[in-house]
C-alpha positions as CSV (number, residue, x, y, z in Angstrom):
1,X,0.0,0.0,0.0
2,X,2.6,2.0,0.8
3,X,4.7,1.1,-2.4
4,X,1.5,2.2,-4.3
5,X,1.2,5.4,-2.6
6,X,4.9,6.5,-3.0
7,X,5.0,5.5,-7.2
8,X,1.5,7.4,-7.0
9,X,3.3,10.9,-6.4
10,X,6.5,10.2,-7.6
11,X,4.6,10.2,-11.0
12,X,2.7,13.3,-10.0
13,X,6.0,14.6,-9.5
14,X,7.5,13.7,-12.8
15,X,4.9,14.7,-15.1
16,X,4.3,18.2,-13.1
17,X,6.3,21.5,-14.9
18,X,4.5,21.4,-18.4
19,X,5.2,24.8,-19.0
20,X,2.6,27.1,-20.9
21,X,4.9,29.6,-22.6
22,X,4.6,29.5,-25.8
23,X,8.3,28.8,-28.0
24,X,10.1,32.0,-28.4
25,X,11.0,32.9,-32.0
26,X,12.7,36.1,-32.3
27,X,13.1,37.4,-36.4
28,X,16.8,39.3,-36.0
29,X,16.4,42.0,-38.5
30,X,18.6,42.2,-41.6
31,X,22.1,42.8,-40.2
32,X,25.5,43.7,-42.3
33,X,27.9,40.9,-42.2
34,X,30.9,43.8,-41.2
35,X,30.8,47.3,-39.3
36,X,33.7,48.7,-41.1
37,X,36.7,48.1,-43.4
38,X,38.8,50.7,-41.6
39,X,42.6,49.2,-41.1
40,X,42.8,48.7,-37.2
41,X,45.1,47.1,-34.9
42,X,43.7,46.9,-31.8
43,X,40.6,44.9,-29.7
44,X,37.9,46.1,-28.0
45,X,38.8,45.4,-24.4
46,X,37.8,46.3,-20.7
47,X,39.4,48.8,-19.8
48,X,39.9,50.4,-23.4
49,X,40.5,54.2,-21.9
50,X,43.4,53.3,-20.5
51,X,45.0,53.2,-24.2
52,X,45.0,56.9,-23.8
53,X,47.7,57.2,-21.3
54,X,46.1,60.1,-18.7
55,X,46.6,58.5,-15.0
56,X,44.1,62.2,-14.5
57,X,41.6,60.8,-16.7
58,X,41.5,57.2,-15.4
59,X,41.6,57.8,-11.6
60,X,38.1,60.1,-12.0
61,X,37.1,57.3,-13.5
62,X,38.1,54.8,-10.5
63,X,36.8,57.5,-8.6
64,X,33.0,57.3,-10.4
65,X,32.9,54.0,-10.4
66,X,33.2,53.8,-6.9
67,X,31.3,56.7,-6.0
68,X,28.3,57.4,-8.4
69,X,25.0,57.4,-7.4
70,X,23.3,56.3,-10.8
71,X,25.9,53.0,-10.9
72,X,24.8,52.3,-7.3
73,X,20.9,52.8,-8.5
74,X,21.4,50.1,-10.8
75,X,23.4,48.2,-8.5
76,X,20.1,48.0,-5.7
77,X,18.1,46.6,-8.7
78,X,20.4,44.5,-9.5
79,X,19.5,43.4,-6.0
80,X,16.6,43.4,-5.9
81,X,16.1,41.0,-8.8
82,X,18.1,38.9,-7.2
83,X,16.1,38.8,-4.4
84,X,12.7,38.3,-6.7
85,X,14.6,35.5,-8.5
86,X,14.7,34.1,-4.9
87,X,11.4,34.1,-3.6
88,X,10.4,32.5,-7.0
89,X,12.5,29.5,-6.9
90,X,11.3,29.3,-3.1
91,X,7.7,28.7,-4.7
92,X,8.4,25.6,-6.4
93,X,9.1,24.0,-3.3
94,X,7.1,22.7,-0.4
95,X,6.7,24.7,2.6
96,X,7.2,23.4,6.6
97,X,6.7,25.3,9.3
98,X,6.2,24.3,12.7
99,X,4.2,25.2,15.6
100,X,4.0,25.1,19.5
101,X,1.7,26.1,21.2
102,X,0.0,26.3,25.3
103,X,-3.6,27.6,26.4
104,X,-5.2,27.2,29.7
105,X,-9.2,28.0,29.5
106,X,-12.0,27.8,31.5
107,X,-15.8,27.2,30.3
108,X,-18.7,28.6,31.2
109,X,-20.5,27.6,34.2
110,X,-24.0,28.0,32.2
111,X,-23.9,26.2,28.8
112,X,-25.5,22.7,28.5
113,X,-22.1,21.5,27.7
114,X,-20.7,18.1,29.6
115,X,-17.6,20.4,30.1
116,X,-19.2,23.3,31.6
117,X,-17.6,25.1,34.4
118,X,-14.4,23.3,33.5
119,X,-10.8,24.7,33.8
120,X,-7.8,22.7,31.6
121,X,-4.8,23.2,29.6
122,X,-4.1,22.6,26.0
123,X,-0.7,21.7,24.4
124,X,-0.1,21.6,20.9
125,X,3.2,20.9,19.2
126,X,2.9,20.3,15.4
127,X,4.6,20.4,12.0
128,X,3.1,21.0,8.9
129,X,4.1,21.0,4.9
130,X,2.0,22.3,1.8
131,X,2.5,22.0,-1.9
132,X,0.8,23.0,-4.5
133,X,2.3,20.7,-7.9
134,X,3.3,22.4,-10.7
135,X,1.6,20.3,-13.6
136,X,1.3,23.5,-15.7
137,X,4.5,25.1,-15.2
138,X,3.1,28.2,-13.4
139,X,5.9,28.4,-10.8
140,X,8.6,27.4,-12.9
141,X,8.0,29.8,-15.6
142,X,7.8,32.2,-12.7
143,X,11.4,31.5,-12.1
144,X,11.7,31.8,-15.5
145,X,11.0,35.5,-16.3
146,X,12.6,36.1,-12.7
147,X,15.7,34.9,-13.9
148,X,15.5,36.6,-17.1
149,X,14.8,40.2,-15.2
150,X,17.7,39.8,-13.4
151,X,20.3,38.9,-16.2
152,X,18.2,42.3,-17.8
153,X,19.1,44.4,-14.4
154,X,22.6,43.0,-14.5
155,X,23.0,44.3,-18.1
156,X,21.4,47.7,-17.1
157,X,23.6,48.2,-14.6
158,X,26.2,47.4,-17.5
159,X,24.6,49.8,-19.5
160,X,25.0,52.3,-16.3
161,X,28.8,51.3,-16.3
162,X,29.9,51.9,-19.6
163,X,27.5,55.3,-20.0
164,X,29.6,56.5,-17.0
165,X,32.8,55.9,-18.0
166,X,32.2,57.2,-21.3
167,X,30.7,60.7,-19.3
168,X,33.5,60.6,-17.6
169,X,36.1,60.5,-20.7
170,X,34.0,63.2,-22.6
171,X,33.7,65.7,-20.3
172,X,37.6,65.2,-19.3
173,X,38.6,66.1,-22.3
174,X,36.0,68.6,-23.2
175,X,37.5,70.4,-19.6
176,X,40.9,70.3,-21.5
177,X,39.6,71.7,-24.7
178,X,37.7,75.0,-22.7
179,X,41.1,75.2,-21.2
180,X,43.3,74.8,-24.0
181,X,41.1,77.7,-25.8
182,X,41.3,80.2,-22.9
183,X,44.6,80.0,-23.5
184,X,44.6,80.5,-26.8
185,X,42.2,83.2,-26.1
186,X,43.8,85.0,-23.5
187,X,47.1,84.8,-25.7
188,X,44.9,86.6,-28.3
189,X,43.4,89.3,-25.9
190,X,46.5,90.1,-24.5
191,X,47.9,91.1,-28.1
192,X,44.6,92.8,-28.8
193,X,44.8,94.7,-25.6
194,X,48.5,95.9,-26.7
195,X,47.1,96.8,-29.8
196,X,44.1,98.6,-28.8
197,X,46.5,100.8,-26.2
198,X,48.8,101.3,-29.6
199,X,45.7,102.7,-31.4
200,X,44.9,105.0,-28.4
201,X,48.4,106.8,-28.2
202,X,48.2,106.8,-31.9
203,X,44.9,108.5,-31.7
204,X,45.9,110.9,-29.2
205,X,49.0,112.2,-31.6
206,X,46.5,112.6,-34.6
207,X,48.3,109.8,-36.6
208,X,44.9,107.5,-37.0
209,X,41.2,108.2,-36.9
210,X,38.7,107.6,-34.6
211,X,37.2,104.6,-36.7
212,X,40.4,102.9,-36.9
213,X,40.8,103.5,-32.8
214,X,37.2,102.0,-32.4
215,X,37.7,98.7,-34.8
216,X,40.4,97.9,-32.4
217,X,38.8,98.8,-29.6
218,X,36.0,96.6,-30.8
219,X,38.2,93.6,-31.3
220,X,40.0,93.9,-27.9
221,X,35.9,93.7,-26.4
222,X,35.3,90.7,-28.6
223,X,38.4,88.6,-27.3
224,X,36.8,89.9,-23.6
225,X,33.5,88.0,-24.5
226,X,34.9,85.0,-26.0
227,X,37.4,84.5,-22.8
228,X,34.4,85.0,-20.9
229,X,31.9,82.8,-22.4
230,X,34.9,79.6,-22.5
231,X,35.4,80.2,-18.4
232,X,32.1,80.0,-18.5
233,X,31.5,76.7,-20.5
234,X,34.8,75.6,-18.7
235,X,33.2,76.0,-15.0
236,X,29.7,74.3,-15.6
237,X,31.9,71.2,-17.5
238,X,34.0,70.8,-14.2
239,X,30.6,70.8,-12.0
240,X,29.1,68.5,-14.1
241,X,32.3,66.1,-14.7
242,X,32.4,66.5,-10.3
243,X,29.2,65.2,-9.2
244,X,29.4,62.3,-12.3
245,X,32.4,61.7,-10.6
246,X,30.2,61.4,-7.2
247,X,32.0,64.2,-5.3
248,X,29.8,66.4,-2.2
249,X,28.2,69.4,-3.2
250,X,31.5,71.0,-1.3
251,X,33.5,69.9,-3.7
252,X,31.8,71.8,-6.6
253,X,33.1,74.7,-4.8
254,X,36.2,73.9,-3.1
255,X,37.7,71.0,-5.3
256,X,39.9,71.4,-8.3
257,X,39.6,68.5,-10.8
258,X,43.3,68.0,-12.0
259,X,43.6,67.8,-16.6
260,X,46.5,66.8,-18.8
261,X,48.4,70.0,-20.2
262,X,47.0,68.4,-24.1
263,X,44.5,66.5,-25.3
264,X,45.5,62.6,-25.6
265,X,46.4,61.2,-28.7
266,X,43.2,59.1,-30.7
267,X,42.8,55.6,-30.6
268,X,43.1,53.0,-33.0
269,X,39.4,51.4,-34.1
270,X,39.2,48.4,-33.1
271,X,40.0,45.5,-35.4
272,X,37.6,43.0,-37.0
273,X,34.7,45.1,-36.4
274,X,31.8,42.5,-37.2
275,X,28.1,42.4,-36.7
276,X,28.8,39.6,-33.5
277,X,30.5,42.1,-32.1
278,X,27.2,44.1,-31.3
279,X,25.5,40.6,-29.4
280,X,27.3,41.2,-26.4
281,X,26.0,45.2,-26.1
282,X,24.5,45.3,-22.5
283,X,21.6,46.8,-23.7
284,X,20.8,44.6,-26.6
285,X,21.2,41.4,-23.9
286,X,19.1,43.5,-21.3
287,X,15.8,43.7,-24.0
288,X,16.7,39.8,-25.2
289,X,16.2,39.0,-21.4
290,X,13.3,41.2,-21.2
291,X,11.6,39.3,-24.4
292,X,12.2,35.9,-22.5
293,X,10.8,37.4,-19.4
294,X,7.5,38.3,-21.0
295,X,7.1,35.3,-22.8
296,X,7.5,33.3,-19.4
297,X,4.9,35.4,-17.6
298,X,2.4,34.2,-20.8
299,X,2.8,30.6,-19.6
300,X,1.8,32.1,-15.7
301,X,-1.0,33.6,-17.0
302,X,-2.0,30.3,-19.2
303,X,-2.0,28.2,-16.2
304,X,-4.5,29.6,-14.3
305,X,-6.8,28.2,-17.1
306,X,-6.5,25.1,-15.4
307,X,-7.1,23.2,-12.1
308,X,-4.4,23.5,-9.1
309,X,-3.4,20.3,-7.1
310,X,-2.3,21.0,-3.4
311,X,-1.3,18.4,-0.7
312,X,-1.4,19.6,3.0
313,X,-0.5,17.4,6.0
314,X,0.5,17.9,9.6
315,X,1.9,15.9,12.5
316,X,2.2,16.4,15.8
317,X,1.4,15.7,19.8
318,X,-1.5,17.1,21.4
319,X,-2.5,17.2,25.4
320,X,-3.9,18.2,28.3
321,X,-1.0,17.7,30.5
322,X,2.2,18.8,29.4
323,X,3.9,16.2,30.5
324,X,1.9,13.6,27.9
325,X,2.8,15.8,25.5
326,X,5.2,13.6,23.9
327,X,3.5,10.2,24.8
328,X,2.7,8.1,21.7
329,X,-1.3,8.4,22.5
330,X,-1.0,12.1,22.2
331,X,-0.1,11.8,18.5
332,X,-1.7,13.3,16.0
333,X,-1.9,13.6,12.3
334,X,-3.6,14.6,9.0
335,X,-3.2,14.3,5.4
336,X,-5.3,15.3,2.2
337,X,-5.1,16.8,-1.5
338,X,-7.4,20.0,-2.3
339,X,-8.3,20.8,-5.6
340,X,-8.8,24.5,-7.3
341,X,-10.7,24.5,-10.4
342,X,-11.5,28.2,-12.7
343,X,-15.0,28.0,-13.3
344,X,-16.8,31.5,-14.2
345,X,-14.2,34.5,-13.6
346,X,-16.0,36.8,-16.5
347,X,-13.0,36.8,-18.4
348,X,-10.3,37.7,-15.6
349,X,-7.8,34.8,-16.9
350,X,-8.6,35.9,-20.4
351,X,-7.7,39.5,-20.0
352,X,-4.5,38.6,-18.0
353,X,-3.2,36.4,-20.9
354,X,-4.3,39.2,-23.2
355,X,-2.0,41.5,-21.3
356,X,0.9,39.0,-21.3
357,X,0.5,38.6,-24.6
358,X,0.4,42.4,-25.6
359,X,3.5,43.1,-22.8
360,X,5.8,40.3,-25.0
361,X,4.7,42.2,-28.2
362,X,5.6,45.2,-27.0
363,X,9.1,43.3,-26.2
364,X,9.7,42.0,-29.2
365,X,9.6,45.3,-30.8
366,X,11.6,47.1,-28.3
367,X,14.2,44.4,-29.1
368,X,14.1,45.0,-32.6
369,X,14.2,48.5,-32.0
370,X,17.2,48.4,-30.0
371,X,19.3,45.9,-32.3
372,X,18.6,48.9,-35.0
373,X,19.8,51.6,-32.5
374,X,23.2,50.0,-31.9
375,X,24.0,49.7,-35.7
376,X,23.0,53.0,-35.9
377,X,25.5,54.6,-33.2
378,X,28.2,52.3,-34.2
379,X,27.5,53.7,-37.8
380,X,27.3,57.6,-37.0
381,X,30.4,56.9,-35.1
382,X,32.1,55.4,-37.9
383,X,31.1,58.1,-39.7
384,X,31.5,60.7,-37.6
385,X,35.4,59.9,-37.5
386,X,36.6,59.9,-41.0
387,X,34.1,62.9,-41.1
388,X,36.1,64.8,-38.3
389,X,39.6,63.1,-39.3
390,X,39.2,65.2,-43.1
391,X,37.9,68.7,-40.8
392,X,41.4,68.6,-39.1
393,X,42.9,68.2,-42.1
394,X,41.0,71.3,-43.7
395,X,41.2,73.1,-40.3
396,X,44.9,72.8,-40.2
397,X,44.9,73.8,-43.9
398,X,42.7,77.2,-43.2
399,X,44.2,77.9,-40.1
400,X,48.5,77.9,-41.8
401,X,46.6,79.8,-44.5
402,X,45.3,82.4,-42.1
403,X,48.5,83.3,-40.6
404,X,49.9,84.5,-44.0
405,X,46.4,86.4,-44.4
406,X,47.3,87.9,-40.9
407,X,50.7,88.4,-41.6
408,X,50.1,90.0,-44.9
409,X,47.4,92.3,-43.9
410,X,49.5,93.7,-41.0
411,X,52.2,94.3,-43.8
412,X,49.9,96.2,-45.9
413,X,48.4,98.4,-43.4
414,X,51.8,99.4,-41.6
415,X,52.8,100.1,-45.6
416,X,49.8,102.4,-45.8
417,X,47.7,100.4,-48.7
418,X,45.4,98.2,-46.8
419,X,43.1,99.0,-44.1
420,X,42.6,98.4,-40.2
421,X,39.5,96.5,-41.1
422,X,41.6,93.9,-43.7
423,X,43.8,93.5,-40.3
424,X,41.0,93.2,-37.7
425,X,39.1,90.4,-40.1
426,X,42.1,88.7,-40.3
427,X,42.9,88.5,-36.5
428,X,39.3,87.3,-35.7
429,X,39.4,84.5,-38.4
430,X,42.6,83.6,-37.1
431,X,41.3,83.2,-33.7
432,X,38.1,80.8,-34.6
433,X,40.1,78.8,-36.8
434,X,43.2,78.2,-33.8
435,X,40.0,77.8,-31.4
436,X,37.4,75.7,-33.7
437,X,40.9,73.1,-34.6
438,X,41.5,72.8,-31.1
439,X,37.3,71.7,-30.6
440,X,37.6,68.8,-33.9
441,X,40.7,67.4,-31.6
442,X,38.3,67.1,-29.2
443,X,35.2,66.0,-31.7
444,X,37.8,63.8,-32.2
445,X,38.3,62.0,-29.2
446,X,34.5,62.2,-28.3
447,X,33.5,60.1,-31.5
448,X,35.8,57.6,-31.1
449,X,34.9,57.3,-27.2
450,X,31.4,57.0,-28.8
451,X,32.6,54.2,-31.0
452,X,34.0,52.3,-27.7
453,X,30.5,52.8,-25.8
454,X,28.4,51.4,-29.0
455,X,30.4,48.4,-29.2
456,X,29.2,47.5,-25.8
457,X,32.4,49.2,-24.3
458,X,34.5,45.9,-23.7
459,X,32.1,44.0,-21.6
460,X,32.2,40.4,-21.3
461,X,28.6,38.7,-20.4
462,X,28.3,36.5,-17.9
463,X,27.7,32.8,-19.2
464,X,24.6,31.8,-17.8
């Protein structure tokens, strides 16, 4: 009888998980076999800003990754999906719990009851277990699409990590370009300013007019408001590159952020630059995960189409008299099966499987979406690098070309054919040109740290 019993719910055990979910087919949308056929000699790896060689620039970002608030943001869900993934594998096991327990009451006096007026005691000491099979795979595919969120959390926190560090890097070296051009610029002013006091004594002696006084005047002003507006830029780029960092409020105030004297020297793209290379982008793992979460929770919702098996039992010693309590005669047990079975809910089960359903939709096109989003930056940043590579080259070109203009025009004017004005254009062109070569340096380095974070910035998944 026994024997019976025990095959009896070891086969109710085996044929319990049939899981509801329906088979996930994804359609990857029409991908190029390569990124690029750019010569390049080196990998994408972990720590890739490091190839620049700025100890500055890689202890703020130490620093930020140790200290930012977003990073530990992502870091508590993280968590916390660990934790759900938890408490959903607990469910797929039976639960025990015991009890103790002791009560002395006394009846009334005025019932009809044999045991009125009666004082005793009551002790109970008991264990009981409950579980509920999983023949439809409700509880498994609850672990499921727990399991998926959290690979999805671990790759958003990913996603965190490599949109910091690539912050980080760009605003570092936009702080050296706003600082390289106040040079620049305060270089310039300081020439205009000589100039401008030239004009004035000149003026005063009758040897120049007063428009030829006031064009220099004017361009000793403009030098003013461009020095001005790049201390300005140059400021709210060190606030902003302090708290990504994770700094106090203080410290936007109090706390210098040390730069490199020059910008570093661009990268090489990295080699073999193939459409694989995009599978392991944090992001693009974080919406798979996501799809294979919401196709789980379909086979949850499926499930409650049909009936629920449970088996409850308990054990224990039960008395009057504590110290019977543990007497063979005060034994006690009980064991049973309960059945649930869906009968009219007015479409409740209906409407949650039509939500699933919609939710994994809405998945699958956010997938898609995002698979087409990482070509896309990987592409602009392609682009945007030879794009900016043939600027310098122009911007180099204009600016040599300028210094002749410059040079010339001073010539003329102190020769007394050419005018002030030739001079003052010059000087002003001259000055955007030095400042607007020193900004594609920086474009520059900016695309290509791009490039790094579109290529999923060197991360490695985890193998599941």
């Amino acid at each position: 009888m026994k024997s019976s019993i025990l095959l009896s719910v070891t086969a109710v055990l085996l044929i319990s998980g049939c899981s509801m979910a329906p088979k996930l087919e994804v359609k990857q949308p029409a991908m190029p076999m390569a990124l690029s056929d750019v010569n390049a000699t080196s990998p994408v790896n972990l720590k890739w800003w490091e190839q620049f060689h700025d100890e500055n620039l890689n202890t703020l970002i130490t620093e930020a990754l140790a200290k930012n608030d977003d990073l530990k943001l992502a870091l508590s869900n993280v968590m916390l999906a660990r934790a759900t993934l938890g408490l959903s594998t607990a469910e797929r096991y039976p639960t025990i719990d015991g009890s103790a327990s002791a009560y002395r009451q006394k009846t009334s006096g005025e019932t009809l009851s044999p045991f009125s007026g009666v004082t005793y005691n009551s002790f109970d000491l008991s264990l009981g277990a409950a579980y509920e099979f999983d023949f439809w795979g409700k509880y498994s595919n609850m672990e499921a699409s727990a399991r998926a969120e959290m690979f999805a959390s671990e790759a958003d926190m990913e996603t965190v990590r490599i949109s910091l560090i690539s912050s980080v890097a760009e605003l570092y070296f936009t702080l050296i370009t706003f600082e390289r051009q106040i040079e620049v610029t305060s270089e310039t002013l300081q020439a205009y300013k000589e100039s401008y006091e030239y004009r004035l004594r000149q003026y005063a002696h009758g040897v120049i007019d007063t428009l030829v006084l006031e064009q220099a005047h004017a361009l000793y002003a403009n030098a003013k408001l461009r020095l001005a507006e790049q201390k300005e830029s140059s400021m709210l780029t060190k606030s902003a590159l302090t708290v990504l960092v994770g700094r106090s409020p203080e410290a936007i105030f109090t706390e210098k952020v040390d730069t490199a004297p020059a910008l570093a020297m661009p990268l090489s793209i990295p080699a073999e630059l193939t459409s694989n290379l995009l599978e392991q982008r944090p992001d693009i793992r974080a919406a798979e995960e996501r799809l294979r979460a919401a196709n789980a929770t379909i086979g949850v919702a499926k499930a409650a189409y049909f009936p629920s098996i449970s088996l409850t039992g308990t054990a224990g010693f039960s008395s009057t008299d504590l110290g019977s309590l543990l007497k063979s005669s005060a034994g006690m047990w009980g064991f049973g099966p309960s059945l649930y079975v869906p009968i009219f809910d007015f479409g409740r089960i209906k409407s949650s499987v039509a939500i699933a359903e919609a939710k994994k939709d809405t998945a699958v096109v956010t997938y898609a979406m995002t698979v087409k989003n990482a070509f896309k930056e990987v592409y602009d940043a392609l682009t945007k690098i030879e794009s900016t590579h043939e600027k310098l080259l122009a911007q180099n070109e204009e600016t040599e070309a300028l210094e002749k203009v410059l040079l010339h025009s001073q010539q003329r004017f102190d020769s007394g054919y050419g005018t002030y004005l030739d001079v003052i254009s010059s000087k002003r062109a001259l000055l955007t040109s030095r400042t607007n070569f020193i900004a594609l340096n920086d474009a520059l380095l900016i695309n290509q740290i791009t490039l790094y974070k579109a290529l999923g910035g060197g991360w490695k998944p985890q193998e599941k």
